[in-house]
PADOKOL-137223 format. One record per residue (C-alpha): residue number from 1; chain; y, x, z. Coordinates in Angstrom, 2 decimals. Each point is the difference from the previous one (the first is absolute). Example, Ala and Ser with C-alpha at 12.3 -4.5 7.8 and 13.67 -1.06 7.14 Angstrom:
<node 1,"A",<-4.50,12.30,7.80>> <node 2,"A",<3.44,1.37,-0.66>> 
//
This chain:
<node 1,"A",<4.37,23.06,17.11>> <node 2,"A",<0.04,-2.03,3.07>> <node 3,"A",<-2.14,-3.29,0.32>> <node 4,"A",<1.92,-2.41,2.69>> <node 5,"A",<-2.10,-2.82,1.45>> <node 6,"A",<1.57,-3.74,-0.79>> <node 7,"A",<-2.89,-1.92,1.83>> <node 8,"A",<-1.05,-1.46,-2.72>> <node 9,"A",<-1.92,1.50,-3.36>> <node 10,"A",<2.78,-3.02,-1.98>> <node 11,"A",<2.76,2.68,0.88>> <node 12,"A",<-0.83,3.54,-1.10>> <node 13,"A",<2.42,2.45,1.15>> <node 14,"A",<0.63,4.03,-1.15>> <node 15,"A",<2.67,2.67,0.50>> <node 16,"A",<0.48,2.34,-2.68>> <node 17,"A",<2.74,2.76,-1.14>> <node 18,"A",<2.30,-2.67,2.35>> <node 19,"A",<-0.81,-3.01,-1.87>> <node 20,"A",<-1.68,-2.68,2.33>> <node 21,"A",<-2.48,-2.14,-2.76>> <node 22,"A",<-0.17,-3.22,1.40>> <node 23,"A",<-2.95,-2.00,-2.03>> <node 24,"A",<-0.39,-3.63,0.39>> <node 25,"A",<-4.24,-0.01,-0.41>> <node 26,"A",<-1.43,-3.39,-0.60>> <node 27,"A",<-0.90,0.94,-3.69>> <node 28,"A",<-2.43,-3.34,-0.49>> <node 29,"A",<3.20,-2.41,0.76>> <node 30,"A",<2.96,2.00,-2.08>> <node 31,"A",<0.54,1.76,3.69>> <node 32,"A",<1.10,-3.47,1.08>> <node 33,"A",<1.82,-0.41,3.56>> <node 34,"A",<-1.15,-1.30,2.47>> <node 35,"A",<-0.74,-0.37,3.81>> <node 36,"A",<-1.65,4.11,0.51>> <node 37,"A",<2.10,1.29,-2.95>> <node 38,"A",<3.46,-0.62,1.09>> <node 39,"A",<0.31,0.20,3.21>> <node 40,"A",<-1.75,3.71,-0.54>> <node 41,"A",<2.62,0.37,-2.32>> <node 42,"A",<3.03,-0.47,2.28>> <node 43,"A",<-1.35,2.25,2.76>> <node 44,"A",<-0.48,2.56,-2.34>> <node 45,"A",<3.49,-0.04,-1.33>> <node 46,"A",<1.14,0.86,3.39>> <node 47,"A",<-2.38,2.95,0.50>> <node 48,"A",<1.22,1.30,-3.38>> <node 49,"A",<3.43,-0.91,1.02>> <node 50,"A",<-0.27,2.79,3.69>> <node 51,"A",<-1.78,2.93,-2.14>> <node 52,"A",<2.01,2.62,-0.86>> <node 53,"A",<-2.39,1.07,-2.46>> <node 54,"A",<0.31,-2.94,-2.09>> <node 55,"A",<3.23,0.06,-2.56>> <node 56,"A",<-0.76,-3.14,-2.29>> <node 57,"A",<-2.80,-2.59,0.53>> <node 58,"A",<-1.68,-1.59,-3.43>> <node 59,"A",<-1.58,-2.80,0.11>> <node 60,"A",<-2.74,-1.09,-2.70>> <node 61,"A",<-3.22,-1.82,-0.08>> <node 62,"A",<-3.59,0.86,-1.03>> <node 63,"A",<-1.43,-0.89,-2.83>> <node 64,"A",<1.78,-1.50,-3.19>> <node 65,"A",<2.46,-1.80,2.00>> <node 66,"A",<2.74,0.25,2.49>> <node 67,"A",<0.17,-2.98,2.24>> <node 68,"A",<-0.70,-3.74,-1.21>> <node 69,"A",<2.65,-1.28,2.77>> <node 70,"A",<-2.19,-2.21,2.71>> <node 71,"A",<-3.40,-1.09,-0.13>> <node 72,"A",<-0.28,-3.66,-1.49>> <node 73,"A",<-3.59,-0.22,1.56>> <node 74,"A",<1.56,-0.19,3.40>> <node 75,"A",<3.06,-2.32,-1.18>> <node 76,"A",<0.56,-3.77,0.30>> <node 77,"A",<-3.25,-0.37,2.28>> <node 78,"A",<-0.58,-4.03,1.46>> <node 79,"A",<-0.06,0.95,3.68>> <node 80,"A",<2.66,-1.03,1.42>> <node 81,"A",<2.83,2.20,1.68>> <node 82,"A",<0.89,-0.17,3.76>> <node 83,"A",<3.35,1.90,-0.91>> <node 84,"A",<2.94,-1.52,-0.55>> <node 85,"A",<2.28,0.38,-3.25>> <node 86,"A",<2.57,1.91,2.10>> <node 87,"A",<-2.53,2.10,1.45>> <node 88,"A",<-1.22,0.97,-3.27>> <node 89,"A",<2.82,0.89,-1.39>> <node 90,"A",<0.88,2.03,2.71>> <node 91,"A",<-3.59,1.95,-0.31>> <node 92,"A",<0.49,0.52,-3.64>> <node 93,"A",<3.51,1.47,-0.26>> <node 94,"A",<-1.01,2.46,3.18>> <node 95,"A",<-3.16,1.13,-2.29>> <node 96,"A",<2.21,0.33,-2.88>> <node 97,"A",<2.57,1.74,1.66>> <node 98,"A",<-2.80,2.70,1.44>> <node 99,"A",<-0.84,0.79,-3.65>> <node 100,"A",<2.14,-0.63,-2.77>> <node 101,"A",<3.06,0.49,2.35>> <node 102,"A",<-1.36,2.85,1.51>> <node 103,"A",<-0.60,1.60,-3.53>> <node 104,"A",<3.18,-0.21,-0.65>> <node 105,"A",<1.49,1.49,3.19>> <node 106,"A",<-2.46,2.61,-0.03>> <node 107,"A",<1.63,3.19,0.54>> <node 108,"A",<-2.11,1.95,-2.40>> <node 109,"A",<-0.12,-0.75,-4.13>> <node 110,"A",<-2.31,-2.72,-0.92>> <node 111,"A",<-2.14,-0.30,-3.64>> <node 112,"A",<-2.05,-2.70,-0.86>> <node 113,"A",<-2.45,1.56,-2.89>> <node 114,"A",<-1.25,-3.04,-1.58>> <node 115,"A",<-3.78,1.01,-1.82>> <node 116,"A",<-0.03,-3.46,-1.39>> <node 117,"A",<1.50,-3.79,0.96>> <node 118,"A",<2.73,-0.51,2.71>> <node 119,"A",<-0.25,-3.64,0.91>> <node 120,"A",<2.04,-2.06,2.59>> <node 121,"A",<0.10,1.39,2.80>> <node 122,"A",<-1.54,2.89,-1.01>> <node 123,"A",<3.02,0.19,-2.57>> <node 124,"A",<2.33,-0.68,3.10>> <node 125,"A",<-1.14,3.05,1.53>> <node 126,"A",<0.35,2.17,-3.15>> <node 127,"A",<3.12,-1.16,0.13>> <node 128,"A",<1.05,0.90,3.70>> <node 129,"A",<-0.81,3.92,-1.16>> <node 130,"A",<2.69,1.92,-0.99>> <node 131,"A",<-1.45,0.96,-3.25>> <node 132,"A",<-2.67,-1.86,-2.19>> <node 133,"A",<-2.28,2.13,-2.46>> <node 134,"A",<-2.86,-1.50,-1.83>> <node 135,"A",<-2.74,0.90,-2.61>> <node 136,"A",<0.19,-1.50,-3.14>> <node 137,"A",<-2.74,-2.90,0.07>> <node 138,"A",<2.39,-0.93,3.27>> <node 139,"A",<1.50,-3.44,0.16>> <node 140,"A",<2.17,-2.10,2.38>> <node 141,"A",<0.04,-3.66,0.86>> <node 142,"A",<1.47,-2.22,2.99>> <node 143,"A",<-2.89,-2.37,-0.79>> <node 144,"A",<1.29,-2.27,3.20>> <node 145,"A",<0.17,-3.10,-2.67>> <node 146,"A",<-3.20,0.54,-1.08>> <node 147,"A",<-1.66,-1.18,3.61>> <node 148,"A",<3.51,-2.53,1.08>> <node 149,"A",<1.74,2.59,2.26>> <node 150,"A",<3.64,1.04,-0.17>> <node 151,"A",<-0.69,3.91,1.00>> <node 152,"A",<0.39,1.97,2.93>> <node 153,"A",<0.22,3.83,0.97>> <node 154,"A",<3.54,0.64,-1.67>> <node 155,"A",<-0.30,-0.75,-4.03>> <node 156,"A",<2.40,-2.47,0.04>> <node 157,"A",<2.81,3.03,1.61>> <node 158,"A",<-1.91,2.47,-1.68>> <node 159,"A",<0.08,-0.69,-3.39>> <node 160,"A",<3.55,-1.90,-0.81>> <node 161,"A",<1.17,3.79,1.05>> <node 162,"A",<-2.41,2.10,-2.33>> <node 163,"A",<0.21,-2.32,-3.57>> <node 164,"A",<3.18,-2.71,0.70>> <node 165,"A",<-0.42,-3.40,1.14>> <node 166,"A",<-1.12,-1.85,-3.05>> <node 167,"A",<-2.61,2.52,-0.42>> <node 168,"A",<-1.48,-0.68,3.55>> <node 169,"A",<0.18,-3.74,-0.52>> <node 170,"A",<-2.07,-0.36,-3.47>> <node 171,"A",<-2.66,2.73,2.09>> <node 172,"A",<-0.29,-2.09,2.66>> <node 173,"A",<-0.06,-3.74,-1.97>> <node 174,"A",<-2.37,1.15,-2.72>> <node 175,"A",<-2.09,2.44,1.83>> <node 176,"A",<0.01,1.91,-3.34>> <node 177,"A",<-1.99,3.74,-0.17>> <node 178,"A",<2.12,2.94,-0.96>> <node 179,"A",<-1.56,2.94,-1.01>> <node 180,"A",<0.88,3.37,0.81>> <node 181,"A",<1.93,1.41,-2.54>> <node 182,"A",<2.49,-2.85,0.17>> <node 183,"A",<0.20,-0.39,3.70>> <node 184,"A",<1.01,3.80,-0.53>> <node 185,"A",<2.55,-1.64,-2.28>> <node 186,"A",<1.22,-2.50,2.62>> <node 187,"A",<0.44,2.46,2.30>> <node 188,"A",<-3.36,-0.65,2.30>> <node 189,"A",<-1.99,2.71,-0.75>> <node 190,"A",<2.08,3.25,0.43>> <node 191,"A",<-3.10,2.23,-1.76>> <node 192,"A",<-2.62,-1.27,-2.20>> <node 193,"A",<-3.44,2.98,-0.46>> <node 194,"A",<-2.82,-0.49,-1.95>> <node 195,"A",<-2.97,-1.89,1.35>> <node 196,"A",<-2.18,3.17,-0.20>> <node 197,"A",<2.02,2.23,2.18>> <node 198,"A",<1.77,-2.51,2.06>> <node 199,"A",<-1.38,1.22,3.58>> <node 200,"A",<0.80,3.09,-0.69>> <node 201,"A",<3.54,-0.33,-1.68>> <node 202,"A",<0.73,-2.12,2.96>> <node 203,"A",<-0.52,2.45,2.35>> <node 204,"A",<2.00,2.26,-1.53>> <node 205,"A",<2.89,-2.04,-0.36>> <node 206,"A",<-0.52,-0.71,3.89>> <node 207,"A",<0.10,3.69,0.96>> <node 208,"A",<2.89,1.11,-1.75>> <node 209,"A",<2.24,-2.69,2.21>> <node 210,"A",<-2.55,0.81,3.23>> <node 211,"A",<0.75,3.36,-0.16>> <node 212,"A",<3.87,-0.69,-0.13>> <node 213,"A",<2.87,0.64,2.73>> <node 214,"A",<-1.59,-2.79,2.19>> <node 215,"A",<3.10,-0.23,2.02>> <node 216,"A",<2.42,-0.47,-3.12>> <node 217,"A",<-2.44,-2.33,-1.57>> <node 218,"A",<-0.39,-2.42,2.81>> <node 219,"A",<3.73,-0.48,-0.01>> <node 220,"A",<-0.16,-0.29,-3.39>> <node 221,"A",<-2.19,-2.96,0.26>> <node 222,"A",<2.37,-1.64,2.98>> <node 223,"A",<3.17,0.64,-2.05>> <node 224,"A",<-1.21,-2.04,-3.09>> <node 225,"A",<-1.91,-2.42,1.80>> <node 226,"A",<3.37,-0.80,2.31>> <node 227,"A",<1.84,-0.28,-2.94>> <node 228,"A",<-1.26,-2.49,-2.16>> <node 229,"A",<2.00,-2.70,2.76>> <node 230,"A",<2.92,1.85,1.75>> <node 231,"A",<3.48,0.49,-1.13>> <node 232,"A",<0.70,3.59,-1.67>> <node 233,"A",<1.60,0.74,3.15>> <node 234,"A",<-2.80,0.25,1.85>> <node 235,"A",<-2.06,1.76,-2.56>> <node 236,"A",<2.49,2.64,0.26>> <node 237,"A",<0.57,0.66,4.10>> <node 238,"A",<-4.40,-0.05,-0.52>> <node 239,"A",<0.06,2.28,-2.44>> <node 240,"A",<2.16,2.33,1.89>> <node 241,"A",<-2.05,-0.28,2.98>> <node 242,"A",<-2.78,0.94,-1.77>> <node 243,"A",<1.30,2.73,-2.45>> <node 244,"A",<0.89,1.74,3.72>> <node 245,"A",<-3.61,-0.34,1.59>> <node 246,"A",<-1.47,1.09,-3.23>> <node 247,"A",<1.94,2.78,-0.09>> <node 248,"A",<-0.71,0.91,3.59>> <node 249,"A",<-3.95,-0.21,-0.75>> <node 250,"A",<-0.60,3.08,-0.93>> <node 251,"A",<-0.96,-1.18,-3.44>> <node 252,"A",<3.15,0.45,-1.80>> <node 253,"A",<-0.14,3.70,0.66>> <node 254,"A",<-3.27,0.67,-1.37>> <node 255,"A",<1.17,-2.08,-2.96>> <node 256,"A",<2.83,2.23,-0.51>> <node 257,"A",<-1.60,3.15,0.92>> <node 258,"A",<-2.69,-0.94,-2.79>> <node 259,"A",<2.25,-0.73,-2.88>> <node 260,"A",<1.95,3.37,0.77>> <node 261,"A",<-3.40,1.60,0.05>> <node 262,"A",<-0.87,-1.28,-2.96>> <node 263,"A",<-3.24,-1.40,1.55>> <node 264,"A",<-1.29,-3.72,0.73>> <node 265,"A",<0.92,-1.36,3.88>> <node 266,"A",<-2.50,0.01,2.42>> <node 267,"A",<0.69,-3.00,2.14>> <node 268,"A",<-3.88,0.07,2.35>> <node 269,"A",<-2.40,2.82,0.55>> 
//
C-alpha cells in the first residue's frame, strides 16, 4: 500500500491492489467541504487521473458519514462581498466544473462508498461517480431547502437521469431522507453491505473493476456517458472507434487467450 500526500490531513489518500481510496477526513463535521478539503480534493483527482497504477478511484469519508455537502458555519456570513454577482457565478461553476465535472470525465471508474449520510453536495458528488455503493445505516438527502439554496455541483442533471424527473423534484422540494435499501431500489445505490463489513466489502467491490482491462473500461465509461445526449448515430461511429482501439490494446488478447485457457485474464502485473 502506497500513502500519497494531499497537503492536508482533511484528504487522506492510499493506493492499494489498483484502487486509489480517496477519504474525505473531517470526521467532527460529517467530513464537511470546505476551503482545505476541496480544493485538495480536485488536485488529487488529477494525480490519480496520470497514474498508471491506479484503475478505479473510491471515494468515501471517515467516520459514520460520507460528506454533509458544504459547511453551514462558513455560509451566509454579514461581511460584505467585493465580488460581483457575475463574478461569482463565474467562480462557482469553474470550481464545480474542476470536481463534479471532472468526476465524471475522469478516465478511470469512479465509486462513491457511502459509510453513512450523503448530503447536498456531498450527495452531488456521489452522484458524479460512476457507481454508488453504501452500507446499510447509509442515507441520502439534497437538504439545499433545508438552509434556502437551490443546489449546486450537478444534482439537479444528476439525478432526473438516475430515478426520472418527478423523483428528482419531490427530493429536491422536500429534502426528504432515503435510506439505503430503497435508494438501492431507486436505482442510487448500485450495492448495499452490511454496516459491519462495509470498508472491507467496499474494497472489494473496488478491486474487482480496478483490476479490469483499464483500456476497455475507460471507453466503457466515455461510451455511456456520451450517450445519454447524442443521437444513436453517434453512439454507434463511437462505439466502433472504440471496439477498434480496444481491440488493438493488447487486452482483448489476454482476454481471449484466458477463456481458451480456461484461466482468469490478467490485465496488470
Amino acid at each position: 500500500m502506497e500513502i500519497l500526500d494531499t497537503g492536508t490531513s482533511e484528504l487522506l489518500c492510499e493506493v492499494e491492489r489498483r484502487v486509489a481510496t480517496v477519504t474525505l477526513n473531517k470526521p467532527e463535521k460529517k467530513n464537511a467541504l470546505g476551503d482545505i478539503l476541496t480544493p485538495a480534493l480536485r488536485e488529487i483527482l488529477l494525480v490519480l487521473e496520470r497514474r498508471q497504477d491506479v484503475g478505479c478511484v473510491m471515494l468515501t469519508g471517515s467516520g459514520d458519514a460520507f460528506c454533509s455537502g458544504g459547511d453551514v458555519s462558513g455560509m451566509g456570513g454579514s461581511s460584505p462581498r467585493s465580488e460581483s454577482e457575475h463574478e461569482r457565478v463565474v467562480e462557482l461553476t469553474r470550481r464545480q466544473e474542476a470536481l463534479t465535472l471532472r468526476l465524471f470525465e475522469l478516465s478511470k471508474p469512479t465509486i462513491a462508498a457511502l459509510p453513512g449520510a450523503a448530503a447536498g453536495a456531498g450527495l452531488s458528488i456521489a452522484l458524479a461517480c460512476d457507481l454508488r455503493i453504501a452500507s446499510a445505516n447509509a442515507f441520502v438527502t439534497t437538504a439545499f431547502a433545508n438552509i434556502g439554496l437551490s443546489g449546486d455541483y450537478g444534482a439537479s442533471w444528476f439525478l432526473p437521469r438516475l430515478i426520472g424527473l418527478s423523483r428528482a423534484k419531490q427530493m429536491f422540494l422536500t429534502s426528504e431522507r432515503i435510506g439505503a435499501e430503497r435508494a438501492r431500489d431507486m436505482g442510487l445505490f448500485n450495492e448495499v453491505f452490511p454496516q459491519d463489513s462495509f470498508r472491507e466489502d467496499a474494497f472489494t467491490y473496488a478491486a474487482r473493476i480496478a483490476n479490469g482491462p483499464a483500456v476497455a473500461l475507460g471507453l466503457m465509461k466515455k461510451n455511456l456517458n456520451r450517450g445519454m445526449d447524442q443521437a444513436l448515430s453517434a453512439s454507434l461511429a463511437m462505439e466502433a472507434q472504440h471496439m477498434v482501439s480496444s481491440g488493438a490494446s493488447g487486452e482483448a488478447a489476454e482476454a481471449i487467450a484466458a477463456f481458451m485457457e480456461k484461466r482468469p485474464p490478467v490485465f496488470h502485473d
